[in-house]
DSSP file (Angstrom, degrees, kcal/mol; ACC not computed):
  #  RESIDUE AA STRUCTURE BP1 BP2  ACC     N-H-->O    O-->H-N    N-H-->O    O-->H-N    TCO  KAPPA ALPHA  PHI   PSI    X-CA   Y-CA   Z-CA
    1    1 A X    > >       0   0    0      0, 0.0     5,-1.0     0, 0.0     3,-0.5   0.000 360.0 360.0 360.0 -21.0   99.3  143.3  133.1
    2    2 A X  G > 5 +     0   0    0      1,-0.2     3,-0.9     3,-0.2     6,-0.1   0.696 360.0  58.0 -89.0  -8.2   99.9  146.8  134.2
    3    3 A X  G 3 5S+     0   0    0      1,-0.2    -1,-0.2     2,-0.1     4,-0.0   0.876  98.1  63.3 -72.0 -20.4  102.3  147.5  131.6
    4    4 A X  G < 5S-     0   0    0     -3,-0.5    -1,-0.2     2,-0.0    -2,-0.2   0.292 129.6 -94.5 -80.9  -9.5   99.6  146.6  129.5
    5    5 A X  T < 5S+     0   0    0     -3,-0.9     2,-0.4     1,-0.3    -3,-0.2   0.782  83.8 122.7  87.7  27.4   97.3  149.8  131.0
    6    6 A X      < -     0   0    0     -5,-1.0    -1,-0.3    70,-0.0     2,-0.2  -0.843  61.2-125.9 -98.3 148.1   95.4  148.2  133.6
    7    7 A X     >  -     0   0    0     -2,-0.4     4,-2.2     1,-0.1    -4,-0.0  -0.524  20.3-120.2 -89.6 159.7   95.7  149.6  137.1
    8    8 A X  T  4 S+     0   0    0      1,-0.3    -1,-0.1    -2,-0.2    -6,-0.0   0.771 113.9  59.4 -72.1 -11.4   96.7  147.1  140.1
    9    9 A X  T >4 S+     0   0    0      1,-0.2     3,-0.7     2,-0.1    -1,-0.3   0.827 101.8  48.7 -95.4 -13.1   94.0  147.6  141.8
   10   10 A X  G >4 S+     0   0    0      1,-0.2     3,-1.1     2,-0.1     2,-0.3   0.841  96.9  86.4 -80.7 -23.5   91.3  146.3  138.7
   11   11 A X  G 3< S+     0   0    0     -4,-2.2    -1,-0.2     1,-0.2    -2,-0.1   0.204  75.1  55.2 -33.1  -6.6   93.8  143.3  138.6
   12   12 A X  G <  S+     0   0    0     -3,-0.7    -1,-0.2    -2,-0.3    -2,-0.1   0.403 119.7  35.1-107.6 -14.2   92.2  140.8  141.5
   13   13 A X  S <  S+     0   0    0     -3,-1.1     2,-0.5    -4,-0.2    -2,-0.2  -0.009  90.3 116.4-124.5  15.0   89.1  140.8  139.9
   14   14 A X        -     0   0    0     -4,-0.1     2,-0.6     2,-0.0    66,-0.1  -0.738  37.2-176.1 -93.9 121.1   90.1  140.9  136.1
   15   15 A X        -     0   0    0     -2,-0.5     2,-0.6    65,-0.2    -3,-0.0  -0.863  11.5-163.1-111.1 104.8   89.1  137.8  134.0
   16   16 A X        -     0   0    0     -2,-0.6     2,-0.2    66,-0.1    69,-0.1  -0.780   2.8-142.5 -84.9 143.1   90.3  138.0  130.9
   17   17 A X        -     0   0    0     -2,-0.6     2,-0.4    62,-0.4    69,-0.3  -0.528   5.4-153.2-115.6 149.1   89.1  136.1  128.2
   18   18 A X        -     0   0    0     -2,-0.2     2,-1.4    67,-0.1    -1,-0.0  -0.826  19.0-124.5-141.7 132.8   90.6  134.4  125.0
   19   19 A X        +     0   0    0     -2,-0.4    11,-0.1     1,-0.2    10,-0.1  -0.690  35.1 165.2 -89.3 120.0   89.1  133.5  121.3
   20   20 A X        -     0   0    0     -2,-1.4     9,-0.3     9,-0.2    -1,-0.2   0.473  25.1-150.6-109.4   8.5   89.6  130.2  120.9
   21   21 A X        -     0   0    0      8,-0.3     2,-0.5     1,-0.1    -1,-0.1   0.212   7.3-109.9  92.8 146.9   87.6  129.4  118.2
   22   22 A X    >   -     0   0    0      3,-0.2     3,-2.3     5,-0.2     5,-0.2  -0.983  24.1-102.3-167.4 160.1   85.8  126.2  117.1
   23   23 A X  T 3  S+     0   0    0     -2,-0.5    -2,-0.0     1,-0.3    -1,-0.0   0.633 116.3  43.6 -56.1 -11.5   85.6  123.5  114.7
   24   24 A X  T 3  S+     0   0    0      1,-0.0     2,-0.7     2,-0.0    -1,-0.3   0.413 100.5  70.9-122.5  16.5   82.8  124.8  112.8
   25   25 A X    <   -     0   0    0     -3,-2.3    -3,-0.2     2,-0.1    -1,-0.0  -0.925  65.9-145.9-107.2 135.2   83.8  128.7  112.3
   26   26 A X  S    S+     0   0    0     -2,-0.7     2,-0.1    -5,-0.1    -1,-0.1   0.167  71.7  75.1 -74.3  28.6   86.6  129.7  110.1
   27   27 A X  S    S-     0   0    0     -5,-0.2    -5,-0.2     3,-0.1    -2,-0.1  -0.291 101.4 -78.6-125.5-150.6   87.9  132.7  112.1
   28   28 A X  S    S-     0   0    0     -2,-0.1    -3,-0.0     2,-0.1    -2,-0.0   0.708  84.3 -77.5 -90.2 -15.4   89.9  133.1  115.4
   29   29 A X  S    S+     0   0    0      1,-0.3     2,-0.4    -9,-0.3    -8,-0.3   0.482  90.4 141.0 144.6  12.8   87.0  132.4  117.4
   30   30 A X        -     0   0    0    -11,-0.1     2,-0.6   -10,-0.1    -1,-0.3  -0.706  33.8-161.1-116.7 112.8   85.3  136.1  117.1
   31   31 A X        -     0   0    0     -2,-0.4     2,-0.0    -4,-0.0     0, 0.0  -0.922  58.3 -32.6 -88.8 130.6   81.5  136.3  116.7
   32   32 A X  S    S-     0   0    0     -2,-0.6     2,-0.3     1,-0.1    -2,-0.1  -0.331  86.6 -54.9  81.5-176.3   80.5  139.6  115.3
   33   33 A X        -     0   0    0     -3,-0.0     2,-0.5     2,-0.0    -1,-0.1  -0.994  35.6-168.4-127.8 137.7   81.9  143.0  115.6
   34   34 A X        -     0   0    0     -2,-0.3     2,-0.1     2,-0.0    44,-0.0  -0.982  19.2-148.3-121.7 126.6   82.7  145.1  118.9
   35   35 A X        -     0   0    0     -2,-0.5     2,-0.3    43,-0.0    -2,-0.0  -0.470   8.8-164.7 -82.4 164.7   83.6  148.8  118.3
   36   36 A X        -     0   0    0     -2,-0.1     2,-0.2     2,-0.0    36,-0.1  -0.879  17.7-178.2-152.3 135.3   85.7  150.5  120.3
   37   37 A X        -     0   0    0     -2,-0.3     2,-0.8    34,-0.1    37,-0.1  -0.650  27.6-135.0-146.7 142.7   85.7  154.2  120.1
   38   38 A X        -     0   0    0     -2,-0.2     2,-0.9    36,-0.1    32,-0.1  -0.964  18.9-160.4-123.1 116.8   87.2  157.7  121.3
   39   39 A X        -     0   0    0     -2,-0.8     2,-1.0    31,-0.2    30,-0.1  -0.781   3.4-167.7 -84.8 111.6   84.9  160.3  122.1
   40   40 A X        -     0   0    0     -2,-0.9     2,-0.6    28,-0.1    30,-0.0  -0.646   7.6-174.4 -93.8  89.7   86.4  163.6  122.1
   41   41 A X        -     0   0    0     -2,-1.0     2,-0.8     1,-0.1     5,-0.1  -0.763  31.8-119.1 -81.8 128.7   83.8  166.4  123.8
   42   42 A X        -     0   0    0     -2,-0.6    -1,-0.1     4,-0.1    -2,-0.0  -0.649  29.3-164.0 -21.1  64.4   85.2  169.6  123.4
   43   43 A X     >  -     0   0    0     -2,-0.8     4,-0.8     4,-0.0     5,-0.2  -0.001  37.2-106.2-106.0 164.8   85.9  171.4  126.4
   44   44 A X  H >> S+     0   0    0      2,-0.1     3,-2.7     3,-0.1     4,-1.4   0.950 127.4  39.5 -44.6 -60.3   86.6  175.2  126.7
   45   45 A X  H >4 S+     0   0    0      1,-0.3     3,-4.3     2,-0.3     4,-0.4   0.830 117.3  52.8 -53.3 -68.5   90.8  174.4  127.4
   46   46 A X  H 3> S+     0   0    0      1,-0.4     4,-0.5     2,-0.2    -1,-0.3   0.714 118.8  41.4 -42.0 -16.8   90.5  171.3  124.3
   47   47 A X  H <X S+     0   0    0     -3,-2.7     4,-1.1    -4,-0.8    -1,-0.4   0.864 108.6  49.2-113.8  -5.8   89.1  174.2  122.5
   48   48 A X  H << S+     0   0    0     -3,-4.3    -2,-0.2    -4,-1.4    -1,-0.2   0.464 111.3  56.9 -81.2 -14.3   91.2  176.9  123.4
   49   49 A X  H  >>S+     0   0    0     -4,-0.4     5,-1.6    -5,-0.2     4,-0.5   0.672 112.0  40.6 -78.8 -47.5   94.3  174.3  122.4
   50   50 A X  H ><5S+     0   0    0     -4,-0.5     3,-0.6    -5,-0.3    -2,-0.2   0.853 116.1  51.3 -90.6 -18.8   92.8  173.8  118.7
   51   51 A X  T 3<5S+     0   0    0     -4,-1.1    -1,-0.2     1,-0.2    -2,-0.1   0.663 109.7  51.7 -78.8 -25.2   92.0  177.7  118.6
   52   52 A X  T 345S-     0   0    0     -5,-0.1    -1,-0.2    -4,-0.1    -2,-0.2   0.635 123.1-109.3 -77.0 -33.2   95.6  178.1  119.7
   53   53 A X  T <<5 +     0   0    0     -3,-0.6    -3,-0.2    -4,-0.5    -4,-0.1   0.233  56.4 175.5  94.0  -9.7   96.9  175.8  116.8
   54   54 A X      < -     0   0    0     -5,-1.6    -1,-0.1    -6,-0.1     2,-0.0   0.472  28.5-126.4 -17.3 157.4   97.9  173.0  119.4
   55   55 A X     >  -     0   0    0      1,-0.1     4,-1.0     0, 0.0    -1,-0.1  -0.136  28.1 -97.4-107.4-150.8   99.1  170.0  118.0
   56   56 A X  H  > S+     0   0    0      2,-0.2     4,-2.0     1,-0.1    -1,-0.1   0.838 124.2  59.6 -91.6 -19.9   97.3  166.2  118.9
   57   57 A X  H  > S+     0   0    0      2,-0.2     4,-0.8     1,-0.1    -1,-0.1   0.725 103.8  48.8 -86.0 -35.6   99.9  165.3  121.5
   58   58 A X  H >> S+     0   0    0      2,-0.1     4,-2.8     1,-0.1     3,-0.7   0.983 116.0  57.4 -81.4 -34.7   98.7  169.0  123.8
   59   59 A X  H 3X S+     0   0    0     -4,-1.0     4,-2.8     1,-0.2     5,-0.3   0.966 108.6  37.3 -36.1 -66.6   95.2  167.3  123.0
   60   60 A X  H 3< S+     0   0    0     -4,-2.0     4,-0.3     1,-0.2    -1,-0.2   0.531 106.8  61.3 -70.3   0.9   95.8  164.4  124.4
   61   61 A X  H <X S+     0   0    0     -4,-0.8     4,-2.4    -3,-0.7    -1,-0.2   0.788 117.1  33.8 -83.5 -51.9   97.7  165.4  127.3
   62   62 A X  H  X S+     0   0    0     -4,-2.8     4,-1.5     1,-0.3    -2,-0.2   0.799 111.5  63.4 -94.8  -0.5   94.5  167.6  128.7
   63   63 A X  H >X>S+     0   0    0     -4,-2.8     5,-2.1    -5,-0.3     3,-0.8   0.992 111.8  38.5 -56.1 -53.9   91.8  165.1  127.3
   64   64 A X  H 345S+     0   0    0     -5,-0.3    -2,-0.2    -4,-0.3    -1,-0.1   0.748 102.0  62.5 -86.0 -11.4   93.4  162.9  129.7
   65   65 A X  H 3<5S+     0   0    0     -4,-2.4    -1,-0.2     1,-0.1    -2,-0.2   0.871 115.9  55.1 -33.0 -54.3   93.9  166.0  132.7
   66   66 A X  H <<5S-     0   0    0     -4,-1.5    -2,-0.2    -3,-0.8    -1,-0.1   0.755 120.2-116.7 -68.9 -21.9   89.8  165.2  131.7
   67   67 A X  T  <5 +     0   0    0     -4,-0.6    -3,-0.2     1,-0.3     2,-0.2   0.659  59.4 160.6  90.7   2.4   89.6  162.1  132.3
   68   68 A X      < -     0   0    0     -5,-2.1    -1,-0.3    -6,-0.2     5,-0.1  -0.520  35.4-133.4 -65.8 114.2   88.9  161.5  128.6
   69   69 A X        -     0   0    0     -2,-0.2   -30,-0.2    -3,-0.1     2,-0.1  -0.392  17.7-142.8 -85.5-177.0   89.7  157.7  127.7
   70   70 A X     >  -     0   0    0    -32,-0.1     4,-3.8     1,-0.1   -31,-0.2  -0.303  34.8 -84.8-106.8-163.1   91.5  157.3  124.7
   71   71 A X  H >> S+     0   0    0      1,-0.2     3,-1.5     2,-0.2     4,-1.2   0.945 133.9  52.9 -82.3 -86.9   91.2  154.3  121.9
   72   72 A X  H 3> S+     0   0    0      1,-0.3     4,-0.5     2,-0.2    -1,-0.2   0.311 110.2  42.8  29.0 -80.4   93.5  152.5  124.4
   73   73 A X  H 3> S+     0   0    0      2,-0.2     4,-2.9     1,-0.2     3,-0.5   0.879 114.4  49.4 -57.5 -65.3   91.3  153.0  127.5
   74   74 A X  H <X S+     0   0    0     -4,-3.8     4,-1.6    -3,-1.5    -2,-0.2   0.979 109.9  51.6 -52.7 -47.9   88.1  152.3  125.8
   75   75 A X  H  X S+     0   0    0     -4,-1.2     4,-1.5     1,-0.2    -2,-0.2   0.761 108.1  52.3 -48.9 -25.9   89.5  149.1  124.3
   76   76 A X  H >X S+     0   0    0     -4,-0.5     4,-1.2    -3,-0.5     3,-0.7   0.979 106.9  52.3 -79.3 -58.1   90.7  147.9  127.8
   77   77 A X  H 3< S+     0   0    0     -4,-2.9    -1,-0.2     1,-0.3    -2,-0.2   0.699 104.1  57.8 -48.6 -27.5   87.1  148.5  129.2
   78   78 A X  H 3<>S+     0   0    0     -4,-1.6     5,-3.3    -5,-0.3     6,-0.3   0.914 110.3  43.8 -55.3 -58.9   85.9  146.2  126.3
   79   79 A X  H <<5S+     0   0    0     -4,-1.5   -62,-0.4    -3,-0.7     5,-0.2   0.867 105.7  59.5 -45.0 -54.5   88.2  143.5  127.7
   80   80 A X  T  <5S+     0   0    0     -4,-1.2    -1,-0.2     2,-0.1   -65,-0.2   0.665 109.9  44.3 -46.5 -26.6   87.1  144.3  131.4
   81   81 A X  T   5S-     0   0    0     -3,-0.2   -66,-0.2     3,-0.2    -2,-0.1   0.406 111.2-127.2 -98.9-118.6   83.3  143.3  130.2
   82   82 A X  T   5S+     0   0    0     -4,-0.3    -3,-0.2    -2,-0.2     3,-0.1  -0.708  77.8 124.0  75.9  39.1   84.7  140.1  128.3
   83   83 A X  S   <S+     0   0    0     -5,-3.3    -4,-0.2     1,-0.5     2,-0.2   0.225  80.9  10.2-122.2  41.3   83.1  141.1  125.3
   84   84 A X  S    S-     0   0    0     -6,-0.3    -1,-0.5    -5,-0.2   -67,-0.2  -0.461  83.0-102.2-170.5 151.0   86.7  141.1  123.5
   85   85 A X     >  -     0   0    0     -2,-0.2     4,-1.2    -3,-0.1   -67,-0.1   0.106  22.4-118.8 -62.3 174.5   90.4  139.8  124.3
   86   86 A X  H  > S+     0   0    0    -69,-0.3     4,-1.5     2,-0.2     5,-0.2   0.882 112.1  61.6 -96.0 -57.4   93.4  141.5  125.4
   87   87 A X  H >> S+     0   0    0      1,-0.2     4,-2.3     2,-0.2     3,-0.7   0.940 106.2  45.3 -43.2 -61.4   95.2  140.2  122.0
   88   88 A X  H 3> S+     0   0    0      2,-0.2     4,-1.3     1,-0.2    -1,-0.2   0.877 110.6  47.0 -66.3 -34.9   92.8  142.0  119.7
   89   89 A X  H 3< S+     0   0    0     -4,-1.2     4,-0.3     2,-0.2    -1,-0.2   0.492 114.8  51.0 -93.5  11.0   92.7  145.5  121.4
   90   90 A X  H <X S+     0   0    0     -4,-1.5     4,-2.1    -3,-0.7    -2,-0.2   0.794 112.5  51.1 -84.2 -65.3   96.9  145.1  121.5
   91   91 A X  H  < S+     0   0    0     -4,-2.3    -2,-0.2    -5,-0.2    -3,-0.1   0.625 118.7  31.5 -10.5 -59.3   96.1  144.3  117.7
   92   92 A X  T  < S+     0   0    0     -4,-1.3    -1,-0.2   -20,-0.1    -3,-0.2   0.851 122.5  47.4 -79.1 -59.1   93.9  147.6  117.0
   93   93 A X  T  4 S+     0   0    0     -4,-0.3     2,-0.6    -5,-0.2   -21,-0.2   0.569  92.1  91.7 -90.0 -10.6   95.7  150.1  119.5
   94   94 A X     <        0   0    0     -4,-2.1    -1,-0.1     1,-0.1    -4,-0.0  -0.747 360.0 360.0-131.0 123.4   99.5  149.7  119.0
   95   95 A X              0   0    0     -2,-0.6    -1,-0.1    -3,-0.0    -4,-0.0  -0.066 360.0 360.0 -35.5 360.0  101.6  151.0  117.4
């Protein structure tokens, strides 16, 4: 699981949770839609990087220097509440 972007220590207390679906839905088991989102705020450096010409990869090094999550990150916190599976935000986030 940590290869997977969870840290060891949220691991002893992680339930993750799996659509399985029922006899009277046609889908994978999904009710609805959950977004899952990257906020990028702008910070002086993040903006001294795009003023600079920086490319997305020197963005995304010092968003995450910020603590900024990425699509990744949010999608794993989605997982953490149970309000989507580990199989769909592998689905959305990789490449």
């Amino acid at each position: 699981m940590i290869s997977l972007g969870f840290h060891e220590n949220e691991l002893k207390d992680l339930t993750i949770y799996k659509a399985v679906g029922c006899d009277q839905c046609n889908n994978r088991g999904y009710k609805g839609r959950v977004g899952i989102y990257e906020v990028m705020p702008i910070s002086e450096e993040i903006g001294r990087i795009i003023m600079a010409n920086g490319n997305a990869m020197h963005i995304a090094d010092q968003a995450r220097k910020e603590g900024i999550n990425d699509l990744r990150q949010s999608g794993l916190n989605k997982v953490r509440m149970g309000l989507t599976s580990l199989e769909e935000v592998n689905r959305v986030t990789t490449e």
